[in-house]
C-alpha atoms as one frame of an Amber mdcrd trajectory, in Angstrom:
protein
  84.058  98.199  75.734  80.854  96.878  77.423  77.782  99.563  77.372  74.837
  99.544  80.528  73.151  96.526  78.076  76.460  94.644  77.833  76.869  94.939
  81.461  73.584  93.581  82.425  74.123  91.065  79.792  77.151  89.896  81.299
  75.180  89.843  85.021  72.727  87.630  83.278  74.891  85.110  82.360  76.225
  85.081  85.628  73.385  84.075  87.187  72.281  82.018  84.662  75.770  79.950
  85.023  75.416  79.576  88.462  71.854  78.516  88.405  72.642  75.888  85.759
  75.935  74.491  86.350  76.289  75.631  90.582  73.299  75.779  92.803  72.214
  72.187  91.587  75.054  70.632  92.977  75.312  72.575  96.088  75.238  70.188
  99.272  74.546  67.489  96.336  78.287  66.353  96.083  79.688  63.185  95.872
  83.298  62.048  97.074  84.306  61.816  93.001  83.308  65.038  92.761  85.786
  66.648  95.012  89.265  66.326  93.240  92.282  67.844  95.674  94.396  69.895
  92.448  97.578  69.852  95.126  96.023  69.104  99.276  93.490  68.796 100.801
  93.126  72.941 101.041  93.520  73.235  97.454  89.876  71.578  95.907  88.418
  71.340  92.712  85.040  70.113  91.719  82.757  69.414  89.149  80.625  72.338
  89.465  83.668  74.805  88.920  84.782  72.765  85.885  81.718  72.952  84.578
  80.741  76.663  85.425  84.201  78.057  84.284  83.798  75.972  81.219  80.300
  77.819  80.411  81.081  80.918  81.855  84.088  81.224  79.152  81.830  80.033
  76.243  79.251  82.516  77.206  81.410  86.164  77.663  83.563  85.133  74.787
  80.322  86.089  72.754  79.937  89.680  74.144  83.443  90.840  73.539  84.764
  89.922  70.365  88.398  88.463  70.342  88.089  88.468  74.183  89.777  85.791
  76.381  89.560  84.004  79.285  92.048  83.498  82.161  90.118  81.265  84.415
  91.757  79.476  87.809  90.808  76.142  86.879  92.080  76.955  82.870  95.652
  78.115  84.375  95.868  75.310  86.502  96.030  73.432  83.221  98.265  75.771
  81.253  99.717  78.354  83.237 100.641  80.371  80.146  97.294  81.405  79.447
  98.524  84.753  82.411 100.720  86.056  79.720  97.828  87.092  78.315  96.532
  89.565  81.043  99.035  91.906  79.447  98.634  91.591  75.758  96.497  93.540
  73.152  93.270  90.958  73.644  90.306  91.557  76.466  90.496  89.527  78.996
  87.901  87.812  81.017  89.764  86.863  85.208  86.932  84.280  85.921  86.964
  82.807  89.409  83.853  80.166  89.038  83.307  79.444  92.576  85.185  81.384
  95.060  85.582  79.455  98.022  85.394  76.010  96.947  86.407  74.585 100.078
  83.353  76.209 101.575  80.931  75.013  98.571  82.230  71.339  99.102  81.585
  71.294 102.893  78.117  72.545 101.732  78.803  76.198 103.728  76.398  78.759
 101.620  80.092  81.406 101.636  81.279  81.197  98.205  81.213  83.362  95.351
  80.943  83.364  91.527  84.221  86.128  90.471  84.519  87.600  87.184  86.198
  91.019  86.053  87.093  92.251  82.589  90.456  94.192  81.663  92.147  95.254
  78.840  96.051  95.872  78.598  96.200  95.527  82.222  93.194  97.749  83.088
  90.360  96.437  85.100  87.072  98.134  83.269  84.397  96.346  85.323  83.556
  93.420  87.538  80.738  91.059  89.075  80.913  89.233  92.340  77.542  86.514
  92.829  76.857  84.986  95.835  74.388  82.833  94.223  73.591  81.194  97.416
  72.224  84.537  98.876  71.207  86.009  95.544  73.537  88.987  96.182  75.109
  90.736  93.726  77.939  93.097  93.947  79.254  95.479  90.385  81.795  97.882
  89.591  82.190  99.360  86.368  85.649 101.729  85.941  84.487 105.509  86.631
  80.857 104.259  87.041  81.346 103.168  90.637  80.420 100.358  92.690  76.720
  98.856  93.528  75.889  95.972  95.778  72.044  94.820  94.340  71.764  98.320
  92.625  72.556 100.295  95.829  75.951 102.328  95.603  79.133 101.215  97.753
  81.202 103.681  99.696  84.126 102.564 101.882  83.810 103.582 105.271  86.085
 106.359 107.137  89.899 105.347 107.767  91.189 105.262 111.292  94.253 107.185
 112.014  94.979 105.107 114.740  96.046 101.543 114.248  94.289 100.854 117.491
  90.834 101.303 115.886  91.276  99.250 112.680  89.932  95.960 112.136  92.180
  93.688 109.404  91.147  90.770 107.615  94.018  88.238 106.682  93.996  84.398
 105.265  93.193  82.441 107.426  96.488  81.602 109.768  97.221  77.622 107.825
  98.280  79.706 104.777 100.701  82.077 106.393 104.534  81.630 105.656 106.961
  81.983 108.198 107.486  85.689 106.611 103.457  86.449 107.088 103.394  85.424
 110.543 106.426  87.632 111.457 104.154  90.646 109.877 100.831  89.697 111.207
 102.623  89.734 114.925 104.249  93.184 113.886 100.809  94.159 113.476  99.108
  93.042 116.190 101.814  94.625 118.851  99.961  97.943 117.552  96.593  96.963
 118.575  95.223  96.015 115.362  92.380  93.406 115.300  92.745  90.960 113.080
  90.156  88.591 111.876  90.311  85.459 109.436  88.340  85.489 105.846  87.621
  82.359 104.370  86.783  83.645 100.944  88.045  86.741  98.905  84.982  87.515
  97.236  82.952  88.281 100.042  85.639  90.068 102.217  85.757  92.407  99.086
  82.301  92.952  99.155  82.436  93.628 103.223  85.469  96.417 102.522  83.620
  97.756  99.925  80.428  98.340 101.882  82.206  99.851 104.781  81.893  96.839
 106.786  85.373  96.115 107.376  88.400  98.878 107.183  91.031  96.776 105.141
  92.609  93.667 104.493  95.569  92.265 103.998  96.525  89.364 100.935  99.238
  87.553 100.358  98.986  85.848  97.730  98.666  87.385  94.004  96.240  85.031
  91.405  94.394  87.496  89.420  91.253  85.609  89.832  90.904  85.776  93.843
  91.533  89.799  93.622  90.626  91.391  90.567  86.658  91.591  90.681  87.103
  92.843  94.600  90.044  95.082  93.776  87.729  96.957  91.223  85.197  97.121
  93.496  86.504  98.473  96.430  88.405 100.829  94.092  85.185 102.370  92.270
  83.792 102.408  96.189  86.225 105.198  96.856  89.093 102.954  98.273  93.064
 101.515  97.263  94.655  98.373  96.687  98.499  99.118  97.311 101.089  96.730
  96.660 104.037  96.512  99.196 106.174  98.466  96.802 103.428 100.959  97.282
 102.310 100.820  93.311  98.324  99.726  92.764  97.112  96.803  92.197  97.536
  95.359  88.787  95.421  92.337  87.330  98.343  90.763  85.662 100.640  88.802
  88.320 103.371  90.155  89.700 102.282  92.878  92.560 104.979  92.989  95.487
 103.407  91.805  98.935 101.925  91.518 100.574  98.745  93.709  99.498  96.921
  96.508 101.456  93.288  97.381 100.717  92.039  99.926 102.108  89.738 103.045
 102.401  92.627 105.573 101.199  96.379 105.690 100.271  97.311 106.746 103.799
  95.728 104.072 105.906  97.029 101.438 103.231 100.624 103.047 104.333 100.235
 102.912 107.430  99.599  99.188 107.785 102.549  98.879 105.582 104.711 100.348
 107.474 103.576  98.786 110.688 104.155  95.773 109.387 107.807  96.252 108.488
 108.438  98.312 111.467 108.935  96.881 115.523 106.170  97.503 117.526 106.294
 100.490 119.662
């Protein structure tokens, strides 16, 4: 659907959308332009109004009769998912990843976008605008992170040598807190992400062995699913099917190096320490 030019054309606007609409208003804030959609954990601001706006004007142009299923569009009409499994492309645009981060002026936030089509994810592009770092995966083309190939790194066979990233520990249910203890009673080491994009990008470089989500919006996972998927890796649901863009994966969600690993942490987690 996209060639190598439609690719680069689609990194482009990326950055081009970031340097217009994002980067200018970084650390530049004020109060009225921090809206909280639901809490004070749950932000919106200008600059991802306005990015998502032109980021959806923009790839609708590459991609004829292509869509776009954007967080801050859903938040408006929730309906617009429905179309992650119909016969039209689909653009999952996440404009600024991390938005709690990019209003407390911490440089940790990414620009998310992945194209699928009838539920298949075909490529993806993660921007970290505020390190210039760019992370792509293209479906049976593999991953890159600035033009230098991803690999996930080895899987541990013992649950005492992995290292697990999780939400951070305010957005666990009573439910995720009885797993993440389950967990830890094997040894794991857990640490806390503050921004999906990124952690992605960590898994995918072999940085991190796997995390753990619990939460399903196709915008947070579908660029970093693809990516960690083209670096060799798995996304595995909790009913042990793969990840799929369109909402409705059982969790919580494993990623992870291979199939084996991700089963292992899912079992753990169901399982009593022993």
């Amino acid at each position: 659907m996209l060639d190598e030019r439609g690719v680069a054309e689609v990194e482009r606007i990326v950055r081009s959308v970031a340097a217009d609409e994002i980067m200018p208003r970084f650390r530049r804030l004020a109060a009225t332009d921090i809206i909280e959609k639901t809490g004070p954990d749950n932000l919106v601001t200008v600059a991802d109004r306005a990015a998502e706006a032109a980021l959806a004007a923009q790839l609708a142009t590459l991609v004829p009769g292509s869509v776009t299923v954007g967080e801050e569009a859903v938040a408006e009409d929730p309906t617009l998912l429905d179309t992650l499994t119909g016969d039209a492309p689909v653009w999952i645009v996440d404009p600024i990843d991390g938005t709690h981060n990019f209003a407390t002026d911490n440089p940790r936030f990414t620009v998310l976008v992945a194209l699928s089509h009838r539920g298949r994810l075909l490529a993806s592009w993660t921007y970290a605008p505020a390190f210039d770092m760019l992370a792509t995966a293209v479906a049976g083309g593999g991953a890159t992170l600035d033009g230098r190939p991803l690999r996930v790194g080895p899987a541990a066979t013992d649950l005492r040598h992995l290292d697990v990233g999780t939400p951070q520990q305010r957005w666990w249910t009573s439910s995720d807190r009885a797993r993440f203890n389950t967990l830890c009673g094997y040894g794991v080491a857990l640490s806390f992400f503050d921004t999906t994009g990124l952690e992605y990008v960590q898994l995918a470089a072999g940085r991190r062995t796997s995390i753990v989500v619990t939460w399903d919006h196709p915008w947070d996972h579908a660029a970093g699913v693809l990516l960690v998927t083209e670096a060799g890796g798995v996304a595995t649901a909790a009913d042990g099917s793969p990840y799929r863009p369109a909402a409705g994966n059982a969790l919580p969600m494993v990623v992870a190096p291979d199939a084996a690993c991700a089963a292992r942490l899912h079992a753990a987690m169901l399982a009593p320490a022993g």
